[in-house]
C-alpha positions in Angstrom: 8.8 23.9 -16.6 10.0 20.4 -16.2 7.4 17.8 -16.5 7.1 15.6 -13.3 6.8 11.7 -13.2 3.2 10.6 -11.8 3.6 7.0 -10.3 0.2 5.1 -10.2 0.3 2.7 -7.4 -3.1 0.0 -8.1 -3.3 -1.9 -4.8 -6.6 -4.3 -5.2 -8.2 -7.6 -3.5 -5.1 -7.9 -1.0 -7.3 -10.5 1.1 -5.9 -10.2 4.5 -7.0 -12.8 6.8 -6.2 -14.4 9.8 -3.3 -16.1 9.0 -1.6 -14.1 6.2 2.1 -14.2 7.2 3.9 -11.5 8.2 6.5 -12.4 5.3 4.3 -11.9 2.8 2.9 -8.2 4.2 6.9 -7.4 4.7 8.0 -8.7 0.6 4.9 -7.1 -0.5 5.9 -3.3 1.1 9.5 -4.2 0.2 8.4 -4.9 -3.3 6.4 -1.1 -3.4 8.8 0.9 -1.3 11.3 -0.4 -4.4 9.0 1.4 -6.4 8.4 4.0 -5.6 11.4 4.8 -4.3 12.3 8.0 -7.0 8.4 9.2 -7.1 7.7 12.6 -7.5 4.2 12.4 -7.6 2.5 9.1 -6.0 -1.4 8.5 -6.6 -2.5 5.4 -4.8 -5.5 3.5 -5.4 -6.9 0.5 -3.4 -9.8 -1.0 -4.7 -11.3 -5.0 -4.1 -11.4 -6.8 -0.5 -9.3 -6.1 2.1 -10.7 -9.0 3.9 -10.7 -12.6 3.3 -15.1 -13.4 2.9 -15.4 -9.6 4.3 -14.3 -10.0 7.6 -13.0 -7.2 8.7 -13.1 -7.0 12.0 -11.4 -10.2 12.2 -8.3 -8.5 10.5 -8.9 -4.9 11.2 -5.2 -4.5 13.4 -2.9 -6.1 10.6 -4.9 -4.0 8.0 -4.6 -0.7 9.7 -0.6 -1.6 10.1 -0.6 -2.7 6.4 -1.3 1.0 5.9 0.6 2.9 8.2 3.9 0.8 7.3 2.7 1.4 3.6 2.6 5.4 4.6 6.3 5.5 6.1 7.6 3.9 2.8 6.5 6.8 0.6 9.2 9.5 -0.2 9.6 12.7 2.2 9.7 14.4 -1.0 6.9 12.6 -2.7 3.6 14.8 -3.3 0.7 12.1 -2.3 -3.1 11.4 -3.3 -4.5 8.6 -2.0 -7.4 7.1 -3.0 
């Protein structure tokens, strides 16, 4: 049995906020979609703020989008565990 390649993606203290450019979100998935473009096997962890002084609500719509967009860059073929 062939042994399969585990890719380890550590997201932490991304610190969206108000004003966080849409550049920035758009290198930043271009940058992992680059990647983890030949992984077999993806594990993601995100761990730290999401928010800028824990604001949340303030930035829950581009966080949630962060995450979907961060979804449809993984491989079809890619087995997933997100943590």
């Amino acid at each position: 049995m062939k042994a399969r390649d585990i890719t380890i993606l550590h997201l932490s203290d991304l610190h969206f906020d108000a004003h966080k450019e849409a550049f920035y979100v758009n290198s930043l998935l271009s940058d992992i979609q680059n990647q983890i473009a030949h992984s077999e096997q993806l594990i993601i962890v995100v761990t730290g703020d999401l928010a800028v002084k824990g604001e949340v609500r303030k930035v829950e719509t581009p966080i949630c989008k962060f995450f979907e967009d961060l979804h449809s860059c993984i491989p079809k073929t890619c087995e997933l565990l997100a943590v």
